[in-house]
MARBALO-241619 format. One record per residue (C-alpha): residue in three letters; x, z, y. Coordinates in steps of 0.25 Angstrom, whole numbers, plus 5000, padded with zeros to 4 digits. Each point is the difference from the previous one (the first is absolute). Example, Ala and Ser with C-alpha at 12.3 -4.5 7.8 and 13.67 -1.06 7.14 Angstrom:
! residues 2
ALA504950314982SER500649985014
! end
This chain:
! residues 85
UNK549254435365UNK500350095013UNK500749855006UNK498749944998UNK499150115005UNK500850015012UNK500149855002UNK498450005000UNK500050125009UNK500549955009UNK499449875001UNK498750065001UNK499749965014UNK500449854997UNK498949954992UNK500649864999UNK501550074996UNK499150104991UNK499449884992UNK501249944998UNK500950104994UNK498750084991UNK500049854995UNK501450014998UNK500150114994UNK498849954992UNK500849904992UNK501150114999UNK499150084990UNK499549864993UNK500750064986UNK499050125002UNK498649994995UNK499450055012UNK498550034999UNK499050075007UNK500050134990UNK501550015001UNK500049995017UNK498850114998UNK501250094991UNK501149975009UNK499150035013UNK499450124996UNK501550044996UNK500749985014UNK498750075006UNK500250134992UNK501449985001UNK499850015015UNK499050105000UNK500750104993UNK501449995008UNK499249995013UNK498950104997UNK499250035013UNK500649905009UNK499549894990UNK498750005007UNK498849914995UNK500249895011UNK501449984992UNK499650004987UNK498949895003UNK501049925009UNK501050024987UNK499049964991UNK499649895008UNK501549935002UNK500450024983UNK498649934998UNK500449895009UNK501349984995UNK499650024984UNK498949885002UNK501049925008UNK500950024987UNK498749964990UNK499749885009UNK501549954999UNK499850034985UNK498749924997UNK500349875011UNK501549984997UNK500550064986
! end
């Protein structure tokens, strides 16, 4: 999980390279069933996770961006799911 989150981290600024490996990763997690209820759970689970180690300094601006980036990635996941499986 960590390698995946920091592979896609770190292509953030590379839409092309971005594409390419949430794509990849995409197919990776084919043996899941990836829907949109379960990428709400896992969401809201990483941004509590964060929230509660980070307290203050995970201010709203971050939790929207979080939010923003594991919605992104999770309906990459489901769309790789519903056009390729």
């Amino acid at each position: 999980f960590m390698n995946g989150l920091n592979q896609i981290i770190s292509s953030l600024t590379d839409p092309k390279g971005l594409k390419v490996i949430v794509e990849t990763l995409g197919f990776q997690h084919l043996d899941l069933e990836v829907t949109i209820p379960r990428v709400i759970i896992f969401r809201d689970a990483i941004v509590d996770l964060l929230q509660v180690e980070m307290g203050a300094r995970f201010t709203p601006k971050a939790k929207d961006g979080w939010m923003t980036f594991l919605n992104y990635v999770g309906g990459a996941y489901i769309y790789v799911r519903v056009k390729f499986a």
